[in-house]
C-alpha positions as CSV (number, residue, x, y, z in Angstrom):
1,X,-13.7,0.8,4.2
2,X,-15.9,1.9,7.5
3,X,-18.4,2.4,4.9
4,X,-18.8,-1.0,3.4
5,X,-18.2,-2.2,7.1
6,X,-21.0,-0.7,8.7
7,X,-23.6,-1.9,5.6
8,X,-22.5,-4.8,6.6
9,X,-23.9,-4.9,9.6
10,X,-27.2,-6.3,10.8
11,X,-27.9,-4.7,13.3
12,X,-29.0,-0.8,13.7
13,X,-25.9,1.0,14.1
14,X,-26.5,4.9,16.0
15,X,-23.4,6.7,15.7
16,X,-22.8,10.4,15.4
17,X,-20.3,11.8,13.3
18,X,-18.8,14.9,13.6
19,X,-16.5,17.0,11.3
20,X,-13.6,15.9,14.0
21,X,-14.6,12.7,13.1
22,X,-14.3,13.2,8.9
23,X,-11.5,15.2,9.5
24,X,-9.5,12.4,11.3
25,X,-10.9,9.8,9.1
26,X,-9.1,12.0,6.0
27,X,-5.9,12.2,8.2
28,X,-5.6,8.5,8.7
29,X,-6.2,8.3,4.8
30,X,-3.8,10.6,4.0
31,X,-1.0,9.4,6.3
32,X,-1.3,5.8,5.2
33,X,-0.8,6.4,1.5
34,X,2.0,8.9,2.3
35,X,3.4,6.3,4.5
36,X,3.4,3.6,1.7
37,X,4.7,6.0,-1.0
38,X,7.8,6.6,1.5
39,X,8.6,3.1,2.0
40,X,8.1,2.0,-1.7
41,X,10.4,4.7,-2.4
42,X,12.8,3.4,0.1
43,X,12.6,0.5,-1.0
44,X,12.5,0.6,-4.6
45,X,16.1,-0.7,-5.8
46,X,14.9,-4.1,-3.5
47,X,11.9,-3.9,-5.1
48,X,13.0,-3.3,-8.8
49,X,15.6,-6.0,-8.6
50,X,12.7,-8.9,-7.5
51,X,10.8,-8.2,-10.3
52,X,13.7,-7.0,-12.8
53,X,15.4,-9.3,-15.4
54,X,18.4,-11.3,-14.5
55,X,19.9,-10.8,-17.9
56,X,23.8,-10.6,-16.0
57,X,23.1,-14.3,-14.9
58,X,21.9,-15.9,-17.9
59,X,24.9,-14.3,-20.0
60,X,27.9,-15.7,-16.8
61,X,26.3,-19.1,-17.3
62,X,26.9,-20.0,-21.5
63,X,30.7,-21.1,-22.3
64,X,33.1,-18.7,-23.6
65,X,34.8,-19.4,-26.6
């Protein structure tokens, strides 16, 4: 994404990056997908049960004979 940002740009952009820098660019990365895999996986009954079939509702509804 800083990538695409910065090509963006129209000015001249001097910046130096270290390994620090790479290295905490990686981290951020990293932590950000791990952070969205713990909270889909939290979250994943909620989740299942938007997008799931309401099959238990449609049957309550017809007449019973």
């Amino acid at each position: 994404m800083f990538i695409s940002l910065s090509t963006l740009a129209l000015t001249k952009m001097l910046a130096y990056l270290d390994p620090g820098s790479g290295s905490m660019l990686m981290q951020l990365l990293l932590a950000a997908l791990l952070g969205m895999g713990v909270l889909v996986r939290s979250q994943w009954k909620r989740i299942k049960n938007l997008f799931g079939r309401k099959d238990d509702e449609d049957q309550d509804d017809e007449p019973k004979e």
